[in-house]
Jmol script that loads the backbone (N, CA, C; Angstrom):
load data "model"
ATOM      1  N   UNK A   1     -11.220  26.760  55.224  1.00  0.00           N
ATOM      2  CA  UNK A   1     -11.461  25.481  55.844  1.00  0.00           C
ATOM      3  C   UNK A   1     -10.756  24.424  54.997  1.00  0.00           C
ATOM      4  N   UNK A   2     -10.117  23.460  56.034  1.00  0.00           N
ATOM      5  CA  UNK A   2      -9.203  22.532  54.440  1.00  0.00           C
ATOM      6  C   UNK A   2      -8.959  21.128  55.962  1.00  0.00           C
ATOM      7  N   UNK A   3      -8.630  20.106  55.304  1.00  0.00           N
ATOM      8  CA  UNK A   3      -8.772  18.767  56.168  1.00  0.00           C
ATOM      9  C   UNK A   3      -7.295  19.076  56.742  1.00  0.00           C
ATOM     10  N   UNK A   4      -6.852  18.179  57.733  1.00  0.00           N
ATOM     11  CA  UNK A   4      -5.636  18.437  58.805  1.00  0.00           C
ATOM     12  C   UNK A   4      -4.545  18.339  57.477  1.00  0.00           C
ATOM     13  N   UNK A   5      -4.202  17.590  56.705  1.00  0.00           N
ATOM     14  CA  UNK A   5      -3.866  16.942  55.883  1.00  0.00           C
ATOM     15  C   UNK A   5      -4.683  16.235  54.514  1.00  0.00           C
ATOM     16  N   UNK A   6      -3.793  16.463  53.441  1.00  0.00           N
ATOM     17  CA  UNK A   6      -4.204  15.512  52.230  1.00  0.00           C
ATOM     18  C   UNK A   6      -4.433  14.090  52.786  1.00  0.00           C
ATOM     19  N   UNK A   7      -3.608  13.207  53.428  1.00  0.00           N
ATOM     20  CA  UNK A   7      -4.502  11.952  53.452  1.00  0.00           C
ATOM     21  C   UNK A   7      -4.888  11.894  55.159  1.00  0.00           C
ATOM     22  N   UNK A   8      -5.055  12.910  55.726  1.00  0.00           N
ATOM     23  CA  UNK A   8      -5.747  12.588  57.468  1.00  0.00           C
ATOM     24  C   UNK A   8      -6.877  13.749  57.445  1.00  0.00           C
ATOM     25  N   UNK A   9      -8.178  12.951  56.992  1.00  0.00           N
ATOM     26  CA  UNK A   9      -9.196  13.295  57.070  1.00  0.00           C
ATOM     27  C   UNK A   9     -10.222  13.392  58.161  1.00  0.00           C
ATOM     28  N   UNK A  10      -9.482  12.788  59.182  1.00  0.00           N
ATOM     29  CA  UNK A  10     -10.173  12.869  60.609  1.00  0.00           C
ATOM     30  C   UNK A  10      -9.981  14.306  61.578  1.00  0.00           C
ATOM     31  N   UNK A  11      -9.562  14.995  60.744  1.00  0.00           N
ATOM     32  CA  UNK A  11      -9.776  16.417  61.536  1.00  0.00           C
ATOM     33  C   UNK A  11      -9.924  17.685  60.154  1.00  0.00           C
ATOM     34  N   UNK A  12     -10.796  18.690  60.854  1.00  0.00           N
ATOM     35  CA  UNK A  12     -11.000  19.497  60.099  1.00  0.00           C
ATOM     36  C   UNK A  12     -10.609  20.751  60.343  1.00  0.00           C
ATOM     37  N   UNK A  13      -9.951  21.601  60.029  1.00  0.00           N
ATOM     38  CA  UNK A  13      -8.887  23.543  60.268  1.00  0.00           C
ATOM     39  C   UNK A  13     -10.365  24.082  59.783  1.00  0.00           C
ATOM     40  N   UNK A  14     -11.116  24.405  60.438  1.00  0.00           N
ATOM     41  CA  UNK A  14     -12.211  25.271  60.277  1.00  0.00           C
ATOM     42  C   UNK A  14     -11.246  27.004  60.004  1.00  0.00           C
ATOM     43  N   UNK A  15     -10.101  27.654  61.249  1.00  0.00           N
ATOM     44  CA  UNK A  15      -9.926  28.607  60.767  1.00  0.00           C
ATOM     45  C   UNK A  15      -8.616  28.159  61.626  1.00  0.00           C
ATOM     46  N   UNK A  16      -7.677  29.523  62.212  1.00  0.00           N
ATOM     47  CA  UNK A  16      -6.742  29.163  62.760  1.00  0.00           C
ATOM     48  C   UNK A  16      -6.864  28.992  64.263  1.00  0.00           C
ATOM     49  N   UNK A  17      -8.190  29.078  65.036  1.00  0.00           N
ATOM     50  CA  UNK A  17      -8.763  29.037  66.206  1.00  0.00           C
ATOM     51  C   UNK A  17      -9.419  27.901  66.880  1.00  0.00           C
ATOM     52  N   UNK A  18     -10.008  27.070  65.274  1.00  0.00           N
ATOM     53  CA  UNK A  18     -11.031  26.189  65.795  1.00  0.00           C
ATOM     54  C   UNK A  18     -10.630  24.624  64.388  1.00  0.00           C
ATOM     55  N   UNK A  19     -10.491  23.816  65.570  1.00  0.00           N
ATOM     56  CA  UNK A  19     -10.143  22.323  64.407  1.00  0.00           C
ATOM     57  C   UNK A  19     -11.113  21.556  65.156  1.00  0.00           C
ATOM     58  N   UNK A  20     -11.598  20.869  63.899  1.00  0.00           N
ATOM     59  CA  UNK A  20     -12.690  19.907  64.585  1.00  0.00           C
ATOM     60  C   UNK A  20     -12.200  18.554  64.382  1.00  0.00           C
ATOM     61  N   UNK A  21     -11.826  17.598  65.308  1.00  0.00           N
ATOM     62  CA  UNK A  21     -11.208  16.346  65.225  1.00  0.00           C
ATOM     63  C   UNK A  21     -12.103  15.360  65.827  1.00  0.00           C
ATOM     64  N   UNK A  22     -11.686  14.256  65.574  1.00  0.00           N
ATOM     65  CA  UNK A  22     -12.530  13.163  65.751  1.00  0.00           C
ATOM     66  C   UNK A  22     -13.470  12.543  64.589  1.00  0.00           C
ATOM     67  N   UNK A  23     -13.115  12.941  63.947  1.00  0.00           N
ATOM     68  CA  UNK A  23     -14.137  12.499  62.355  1.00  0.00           C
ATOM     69  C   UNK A  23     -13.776  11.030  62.392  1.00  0.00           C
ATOM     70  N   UNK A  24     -14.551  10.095  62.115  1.00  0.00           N
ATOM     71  CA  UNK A  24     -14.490   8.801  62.126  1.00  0.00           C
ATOM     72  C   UNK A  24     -14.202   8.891  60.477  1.00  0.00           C
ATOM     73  N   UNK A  25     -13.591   7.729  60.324  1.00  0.00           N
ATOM     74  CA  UNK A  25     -13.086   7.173  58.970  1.00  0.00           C
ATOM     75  C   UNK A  25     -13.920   6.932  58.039  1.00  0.00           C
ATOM     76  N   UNK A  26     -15.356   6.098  58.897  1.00  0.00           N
ATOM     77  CA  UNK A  26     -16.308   5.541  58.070  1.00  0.00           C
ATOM     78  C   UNK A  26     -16.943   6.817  57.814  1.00  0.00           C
ATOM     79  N   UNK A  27     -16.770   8.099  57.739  1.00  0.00           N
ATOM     80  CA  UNK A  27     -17.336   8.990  56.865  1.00  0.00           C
ATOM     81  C   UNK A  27     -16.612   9.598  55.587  1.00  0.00           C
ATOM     82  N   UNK A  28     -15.765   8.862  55.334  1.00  0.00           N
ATOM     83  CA  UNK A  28     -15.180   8.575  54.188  1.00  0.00           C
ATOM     84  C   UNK A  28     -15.921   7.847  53.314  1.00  0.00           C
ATOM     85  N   UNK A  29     -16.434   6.654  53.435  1.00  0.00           N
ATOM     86  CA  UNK A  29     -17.103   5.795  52.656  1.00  0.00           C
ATOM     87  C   UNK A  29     -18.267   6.180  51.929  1.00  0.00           C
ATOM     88  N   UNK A  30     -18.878   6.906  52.324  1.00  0.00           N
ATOM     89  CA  UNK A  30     -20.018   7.794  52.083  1.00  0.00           C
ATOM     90  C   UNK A  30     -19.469   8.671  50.371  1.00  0.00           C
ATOM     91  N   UNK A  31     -19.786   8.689  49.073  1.00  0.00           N
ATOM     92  CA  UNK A  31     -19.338   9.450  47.715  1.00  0.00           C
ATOM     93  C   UNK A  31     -20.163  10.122  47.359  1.00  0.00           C
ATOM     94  N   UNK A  32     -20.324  11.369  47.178  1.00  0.00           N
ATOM     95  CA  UNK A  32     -21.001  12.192  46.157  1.00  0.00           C
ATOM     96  C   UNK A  32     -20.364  12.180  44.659  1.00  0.00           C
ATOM     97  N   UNK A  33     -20.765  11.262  43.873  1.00  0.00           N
ATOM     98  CA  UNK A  33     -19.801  11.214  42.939  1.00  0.00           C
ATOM     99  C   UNK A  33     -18.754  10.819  43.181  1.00  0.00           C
ATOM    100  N   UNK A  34     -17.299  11.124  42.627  1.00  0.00           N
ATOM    101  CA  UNK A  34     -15.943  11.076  43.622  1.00  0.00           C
ATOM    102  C   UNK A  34     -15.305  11.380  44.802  1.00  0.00           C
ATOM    103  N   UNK A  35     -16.132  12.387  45.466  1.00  0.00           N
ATOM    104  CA  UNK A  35     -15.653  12.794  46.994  1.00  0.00           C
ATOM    105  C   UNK A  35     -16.659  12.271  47.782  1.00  0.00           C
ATOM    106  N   UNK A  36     -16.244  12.409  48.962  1.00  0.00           N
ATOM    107  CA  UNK A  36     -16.894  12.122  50.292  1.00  0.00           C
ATOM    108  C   UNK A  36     -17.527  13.726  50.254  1.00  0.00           C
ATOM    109  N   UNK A  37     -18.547  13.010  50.904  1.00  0.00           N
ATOM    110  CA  UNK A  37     -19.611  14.208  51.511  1.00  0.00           C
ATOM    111  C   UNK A  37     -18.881  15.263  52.186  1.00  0.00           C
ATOM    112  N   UNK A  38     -17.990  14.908  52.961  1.00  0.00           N
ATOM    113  CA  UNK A  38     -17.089  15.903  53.642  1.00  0.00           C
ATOM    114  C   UNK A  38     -16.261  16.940  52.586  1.00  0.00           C
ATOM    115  N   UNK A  39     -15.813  15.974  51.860  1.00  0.00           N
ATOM    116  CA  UNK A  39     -14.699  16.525  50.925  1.00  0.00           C
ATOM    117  C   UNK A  39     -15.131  17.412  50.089  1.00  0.00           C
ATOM    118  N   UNK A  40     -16.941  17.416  49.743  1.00  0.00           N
ATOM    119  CA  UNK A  40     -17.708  18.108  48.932  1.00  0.00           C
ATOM    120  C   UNK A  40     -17.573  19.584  49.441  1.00  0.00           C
ATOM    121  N   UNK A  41     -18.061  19.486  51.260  1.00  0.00           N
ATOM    122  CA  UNK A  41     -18.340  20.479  51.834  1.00  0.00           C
ATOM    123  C   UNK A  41     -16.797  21.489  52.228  1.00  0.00           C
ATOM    124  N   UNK A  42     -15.969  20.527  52.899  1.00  0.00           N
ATOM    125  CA  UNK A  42     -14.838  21.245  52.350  1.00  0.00           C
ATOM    126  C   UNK A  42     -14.187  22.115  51.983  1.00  0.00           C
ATOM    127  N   UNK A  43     -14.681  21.959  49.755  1.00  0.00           N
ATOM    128  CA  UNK A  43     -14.067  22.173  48.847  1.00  0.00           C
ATOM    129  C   UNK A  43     -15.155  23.540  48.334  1.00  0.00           C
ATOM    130  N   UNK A  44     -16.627  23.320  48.778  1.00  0.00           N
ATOM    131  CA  UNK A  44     -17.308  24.317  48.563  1.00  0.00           C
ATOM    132  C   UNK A  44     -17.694  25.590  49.671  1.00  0.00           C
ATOM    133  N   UNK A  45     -17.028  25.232  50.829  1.00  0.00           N
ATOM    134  CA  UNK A  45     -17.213  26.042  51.793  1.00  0.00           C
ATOM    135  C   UNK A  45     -16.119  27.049  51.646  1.00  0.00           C
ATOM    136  N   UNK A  46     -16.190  28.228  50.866  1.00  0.00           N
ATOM    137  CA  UNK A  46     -14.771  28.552  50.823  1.00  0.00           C
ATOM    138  C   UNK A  46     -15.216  30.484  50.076  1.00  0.00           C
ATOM    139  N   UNK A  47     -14.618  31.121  50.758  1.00  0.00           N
ATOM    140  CA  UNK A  47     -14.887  32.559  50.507  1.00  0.00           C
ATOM    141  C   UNK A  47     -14.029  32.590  49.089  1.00  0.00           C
ATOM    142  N   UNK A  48     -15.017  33.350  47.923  1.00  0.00           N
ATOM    143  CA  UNK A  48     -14.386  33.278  46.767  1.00  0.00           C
ATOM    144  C   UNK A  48     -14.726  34.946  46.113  1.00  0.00           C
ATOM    145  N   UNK A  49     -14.085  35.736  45.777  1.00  0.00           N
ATOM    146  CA  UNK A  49     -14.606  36.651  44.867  1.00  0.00           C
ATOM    147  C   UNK A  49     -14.528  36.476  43.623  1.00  0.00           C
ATOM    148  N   UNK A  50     -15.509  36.876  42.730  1.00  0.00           N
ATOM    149  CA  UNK A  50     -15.558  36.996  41.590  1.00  0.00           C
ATOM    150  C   UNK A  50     -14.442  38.399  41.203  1.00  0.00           C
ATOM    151  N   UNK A  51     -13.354  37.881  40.499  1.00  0.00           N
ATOM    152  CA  UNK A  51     -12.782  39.408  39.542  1.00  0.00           C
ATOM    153  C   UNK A  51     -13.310  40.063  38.782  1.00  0.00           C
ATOM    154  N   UNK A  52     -14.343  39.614  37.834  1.00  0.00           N
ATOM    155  CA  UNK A  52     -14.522  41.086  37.232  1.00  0.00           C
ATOM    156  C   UNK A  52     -16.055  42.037  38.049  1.00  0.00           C
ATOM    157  N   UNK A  53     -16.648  41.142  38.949  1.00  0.00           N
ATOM    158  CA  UNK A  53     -17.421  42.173  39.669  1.00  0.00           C
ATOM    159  C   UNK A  53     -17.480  42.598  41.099  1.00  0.00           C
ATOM    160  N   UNK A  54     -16.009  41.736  41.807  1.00  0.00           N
ATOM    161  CA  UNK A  54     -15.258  41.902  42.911  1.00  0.00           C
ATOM    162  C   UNK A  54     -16.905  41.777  44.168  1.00  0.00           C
ATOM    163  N   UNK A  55     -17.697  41.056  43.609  1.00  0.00           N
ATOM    164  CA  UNK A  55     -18.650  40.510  44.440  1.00  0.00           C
ATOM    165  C   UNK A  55     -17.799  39.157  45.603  1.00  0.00           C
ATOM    166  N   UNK A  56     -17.638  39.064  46.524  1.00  0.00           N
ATOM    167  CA  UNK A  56     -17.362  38.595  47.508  1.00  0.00           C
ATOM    168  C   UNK A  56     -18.440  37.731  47.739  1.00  0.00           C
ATOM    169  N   UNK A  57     -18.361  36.355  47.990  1.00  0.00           N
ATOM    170  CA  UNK A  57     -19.282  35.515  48.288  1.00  0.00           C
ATOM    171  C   UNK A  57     -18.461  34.711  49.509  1.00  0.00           C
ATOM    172  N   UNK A  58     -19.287  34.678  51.018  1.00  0.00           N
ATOM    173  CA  UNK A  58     -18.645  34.260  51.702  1.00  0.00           C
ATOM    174  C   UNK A  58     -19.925  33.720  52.498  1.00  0.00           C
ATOM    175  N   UNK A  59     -19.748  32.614  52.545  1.00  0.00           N
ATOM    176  CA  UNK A  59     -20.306  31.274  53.252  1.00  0.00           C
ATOM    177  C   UNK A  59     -20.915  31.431  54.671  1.00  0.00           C
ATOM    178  N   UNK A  60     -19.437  32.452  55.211  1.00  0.00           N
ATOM    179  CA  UNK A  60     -19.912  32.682  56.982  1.00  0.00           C
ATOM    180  C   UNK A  60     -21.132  34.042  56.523  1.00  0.00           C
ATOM    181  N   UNK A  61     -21.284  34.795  55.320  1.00  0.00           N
ATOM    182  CA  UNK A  61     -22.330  35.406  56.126  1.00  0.00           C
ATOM    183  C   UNK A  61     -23.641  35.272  56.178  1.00  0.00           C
ATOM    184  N   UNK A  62     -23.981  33.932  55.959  1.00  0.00           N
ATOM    185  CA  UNK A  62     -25.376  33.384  56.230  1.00  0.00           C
ATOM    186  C   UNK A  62     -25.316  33.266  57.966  1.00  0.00           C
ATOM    187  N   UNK A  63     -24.460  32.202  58.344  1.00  0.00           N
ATOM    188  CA  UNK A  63     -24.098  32.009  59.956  1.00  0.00           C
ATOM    189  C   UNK A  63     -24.523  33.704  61.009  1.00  0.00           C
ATOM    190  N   UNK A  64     -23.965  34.680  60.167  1.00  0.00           N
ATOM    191  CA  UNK A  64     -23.909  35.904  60.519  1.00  0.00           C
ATOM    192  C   UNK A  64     -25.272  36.633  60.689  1.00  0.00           C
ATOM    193  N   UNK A  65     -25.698  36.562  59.592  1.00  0.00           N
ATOM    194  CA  UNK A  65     -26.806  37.131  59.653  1.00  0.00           C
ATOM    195  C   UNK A  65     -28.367  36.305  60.539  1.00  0.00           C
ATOM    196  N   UNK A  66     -27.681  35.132  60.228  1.00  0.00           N
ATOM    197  CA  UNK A  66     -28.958  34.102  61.611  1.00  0.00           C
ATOM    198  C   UNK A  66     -28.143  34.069  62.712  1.00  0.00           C
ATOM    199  N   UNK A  67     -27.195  35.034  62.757  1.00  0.00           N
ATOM    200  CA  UNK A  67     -26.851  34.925  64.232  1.00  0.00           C
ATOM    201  C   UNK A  67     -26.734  33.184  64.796  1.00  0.00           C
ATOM    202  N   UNK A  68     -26.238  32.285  63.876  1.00  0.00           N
ATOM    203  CA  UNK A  68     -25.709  31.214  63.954  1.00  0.00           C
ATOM    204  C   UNK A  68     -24.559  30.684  64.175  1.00  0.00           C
ATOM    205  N   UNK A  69     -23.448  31.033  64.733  1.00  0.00           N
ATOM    206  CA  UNK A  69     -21.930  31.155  64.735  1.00  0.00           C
ATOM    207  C   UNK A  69     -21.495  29.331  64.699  1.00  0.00           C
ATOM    208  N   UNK A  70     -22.590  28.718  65.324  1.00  0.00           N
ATOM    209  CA  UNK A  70     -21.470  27.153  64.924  1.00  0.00           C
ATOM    210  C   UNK A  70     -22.632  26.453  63.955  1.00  0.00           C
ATOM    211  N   UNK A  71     -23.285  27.182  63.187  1.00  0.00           N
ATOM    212  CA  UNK A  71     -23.629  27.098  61.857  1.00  0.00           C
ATOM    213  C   UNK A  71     -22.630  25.601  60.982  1.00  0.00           C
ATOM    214  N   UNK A  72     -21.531  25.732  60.948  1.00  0.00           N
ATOM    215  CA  UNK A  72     -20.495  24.970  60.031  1.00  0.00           C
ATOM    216  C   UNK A  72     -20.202  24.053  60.455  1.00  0.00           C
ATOM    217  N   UNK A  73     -20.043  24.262  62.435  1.00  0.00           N
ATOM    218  CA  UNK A  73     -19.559  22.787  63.308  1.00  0.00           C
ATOM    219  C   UNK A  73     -20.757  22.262  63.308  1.00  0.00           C
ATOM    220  N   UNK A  74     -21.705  22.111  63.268  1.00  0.00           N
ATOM    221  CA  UNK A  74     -23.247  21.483  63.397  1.00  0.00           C
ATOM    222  C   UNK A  74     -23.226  21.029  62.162  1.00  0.00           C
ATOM    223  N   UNK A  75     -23.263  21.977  61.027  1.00  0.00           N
ATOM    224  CA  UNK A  75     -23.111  21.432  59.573  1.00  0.00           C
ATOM    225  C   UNK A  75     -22.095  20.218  59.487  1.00  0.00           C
ATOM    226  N   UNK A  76     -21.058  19.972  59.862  1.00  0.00           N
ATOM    227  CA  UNK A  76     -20.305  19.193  59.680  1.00  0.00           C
ATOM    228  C   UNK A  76     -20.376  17.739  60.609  1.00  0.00           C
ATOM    229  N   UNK A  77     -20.596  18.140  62.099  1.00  0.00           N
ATOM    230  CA  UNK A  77     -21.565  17.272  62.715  1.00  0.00           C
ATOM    231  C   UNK A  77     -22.351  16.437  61.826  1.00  0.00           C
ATOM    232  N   UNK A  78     -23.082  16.854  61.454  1.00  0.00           N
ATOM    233  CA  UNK A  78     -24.469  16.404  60.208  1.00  0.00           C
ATOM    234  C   UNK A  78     -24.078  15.740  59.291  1.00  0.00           C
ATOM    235  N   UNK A  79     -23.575  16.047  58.416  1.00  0.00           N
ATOM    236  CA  UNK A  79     -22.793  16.068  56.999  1.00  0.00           C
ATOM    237  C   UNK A  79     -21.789  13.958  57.384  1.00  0.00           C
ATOM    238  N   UNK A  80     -21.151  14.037  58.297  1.00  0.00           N
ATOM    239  CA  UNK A  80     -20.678  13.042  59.324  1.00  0.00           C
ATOM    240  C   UNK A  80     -21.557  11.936  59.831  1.00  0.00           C
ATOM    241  N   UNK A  81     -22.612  12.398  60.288  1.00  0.00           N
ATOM    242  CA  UNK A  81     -23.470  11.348  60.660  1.00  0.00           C
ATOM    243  C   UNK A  81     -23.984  10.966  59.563  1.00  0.00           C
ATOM    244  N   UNK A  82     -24.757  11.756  58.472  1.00  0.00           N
ATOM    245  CA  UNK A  82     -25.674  11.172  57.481  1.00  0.00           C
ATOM    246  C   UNK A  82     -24.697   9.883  56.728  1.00  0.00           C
ATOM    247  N   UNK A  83     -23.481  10.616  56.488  1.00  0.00           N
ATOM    248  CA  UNK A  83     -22.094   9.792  55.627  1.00  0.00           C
ATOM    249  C   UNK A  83     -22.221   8.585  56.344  1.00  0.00           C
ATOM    250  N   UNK A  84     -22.059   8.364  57.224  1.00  0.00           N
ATOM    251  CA  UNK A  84     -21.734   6.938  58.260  1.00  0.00           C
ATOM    252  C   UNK A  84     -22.960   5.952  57.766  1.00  0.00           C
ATOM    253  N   UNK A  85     -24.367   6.640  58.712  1.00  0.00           N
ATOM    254  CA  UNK A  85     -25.481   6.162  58.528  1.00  0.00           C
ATOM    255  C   UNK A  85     -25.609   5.467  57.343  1.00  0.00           C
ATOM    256  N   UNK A  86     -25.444   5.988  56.163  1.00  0.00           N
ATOM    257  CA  UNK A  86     -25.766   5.746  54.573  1.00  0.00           C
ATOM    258  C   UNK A  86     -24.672   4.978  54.186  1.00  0.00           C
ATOM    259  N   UNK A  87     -23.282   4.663  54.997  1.00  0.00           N
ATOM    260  CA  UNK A  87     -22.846   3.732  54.398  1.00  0.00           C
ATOM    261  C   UNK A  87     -22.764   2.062  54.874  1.00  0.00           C
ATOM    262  N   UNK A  88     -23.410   2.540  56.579  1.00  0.00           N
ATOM    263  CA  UNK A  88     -23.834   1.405  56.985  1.00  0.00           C
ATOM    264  C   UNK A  88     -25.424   0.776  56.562  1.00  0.00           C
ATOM    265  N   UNK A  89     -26.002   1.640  56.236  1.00  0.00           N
ATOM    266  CA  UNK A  89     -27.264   1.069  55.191  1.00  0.00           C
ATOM    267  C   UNK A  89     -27.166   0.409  54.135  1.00  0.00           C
ATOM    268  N   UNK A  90     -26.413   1.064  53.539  1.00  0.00           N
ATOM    269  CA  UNK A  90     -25.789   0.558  52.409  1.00  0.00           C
ATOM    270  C   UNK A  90     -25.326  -0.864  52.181  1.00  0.00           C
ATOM    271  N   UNK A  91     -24.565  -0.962  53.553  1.00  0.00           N
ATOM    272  CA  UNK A  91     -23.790  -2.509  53.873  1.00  0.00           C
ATOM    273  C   UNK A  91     -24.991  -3.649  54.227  1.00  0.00           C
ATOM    274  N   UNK A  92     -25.688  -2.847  55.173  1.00  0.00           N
ATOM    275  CA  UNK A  92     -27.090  -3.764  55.494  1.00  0.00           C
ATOM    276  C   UNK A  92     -27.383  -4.403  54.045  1.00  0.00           C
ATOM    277  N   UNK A  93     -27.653  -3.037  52.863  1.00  0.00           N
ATOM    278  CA  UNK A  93     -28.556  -4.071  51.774  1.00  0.00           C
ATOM    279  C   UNK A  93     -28.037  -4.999  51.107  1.00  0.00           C
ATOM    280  N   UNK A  94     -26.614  -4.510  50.577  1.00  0.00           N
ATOM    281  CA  UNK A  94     -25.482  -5.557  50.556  1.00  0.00           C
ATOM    282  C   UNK A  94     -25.692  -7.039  51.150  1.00  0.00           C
ATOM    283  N   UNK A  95     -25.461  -6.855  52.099  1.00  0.00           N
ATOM    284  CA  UNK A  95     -25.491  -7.937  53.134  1.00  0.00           C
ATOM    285  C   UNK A  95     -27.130  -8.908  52.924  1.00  0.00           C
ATOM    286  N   UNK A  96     -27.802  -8.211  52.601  1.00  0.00           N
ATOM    287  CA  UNK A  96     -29.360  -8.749  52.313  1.00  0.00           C
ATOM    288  C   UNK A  96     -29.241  -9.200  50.986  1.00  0.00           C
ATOM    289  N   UNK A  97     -29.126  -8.746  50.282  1.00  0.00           N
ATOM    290  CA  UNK A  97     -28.868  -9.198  48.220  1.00  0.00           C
ATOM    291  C   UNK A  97     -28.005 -10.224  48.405  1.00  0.00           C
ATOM    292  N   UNK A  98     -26.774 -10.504  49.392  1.00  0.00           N
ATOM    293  CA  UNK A  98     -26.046 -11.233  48.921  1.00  0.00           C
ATOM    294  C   UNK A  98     -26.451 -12.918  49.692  1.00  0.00           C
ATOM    295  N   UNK A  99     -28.170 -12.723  50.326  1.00  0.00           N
ATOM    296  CA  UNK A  99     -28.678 -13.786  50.766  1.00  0.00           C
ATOM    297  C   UNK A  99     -29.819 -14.171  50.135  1.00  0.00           C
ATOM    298  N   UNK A 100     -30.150 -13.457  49.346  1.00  0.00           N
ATOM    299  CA  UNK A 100     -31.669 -13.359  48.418  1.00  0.00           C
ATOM    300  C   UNK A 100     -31.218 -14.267  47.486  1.00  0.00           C
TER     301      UNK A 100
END
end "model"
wireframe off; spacefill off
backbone 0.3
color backbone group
């Protein structure tokens, strides 16, 4: 899973079948630390083996085993709204402190 592009973050390459587009911008604004919430999920959604115990850790087989298949598009759905929400809250309090 990796964004359309380094700087066009409004679509997401889930695999070579399925891109999820339409990501609004303002879920950018949203930081876990230095990345966007998106950028978190992203960067950690990602099948990795360990070399020296060739343990395979792969993300889809939670989806798999709950028989959840858009598990990741819902996740990301989510992940999108909360980002937005929290940065327009954010602006609200802003906007309130800077009348107090």
């Amino acid at each position: 899973m990796r964004f359309r592009s380094k700087t066009d973050h409004t679509a997401i390459i889930y695999n070579r079948h399925v891109t999820i587009s339409g990501i609004p911008a303002e879920a950018e604004r949203f930081l876990l630390g230095s990345r966007t919430a998106l950028a978190w999920l992203v960067d950690r959604y990602q099948v990795k083996s360990d070399k020296a115990s060739g343990i395979v850790n792969d993300p889809n087989d939670w989806a798999d085993e709950h028989d959840d298949h858009l598990y990741i598009v819902n996740l990301i759905a989510k992940v999108t709204r909360v980002s937005i929400e929290t940065a327009m809250i954010v602006d609200m309090i802003t906007e309130e402190s800077q009348f107090s």
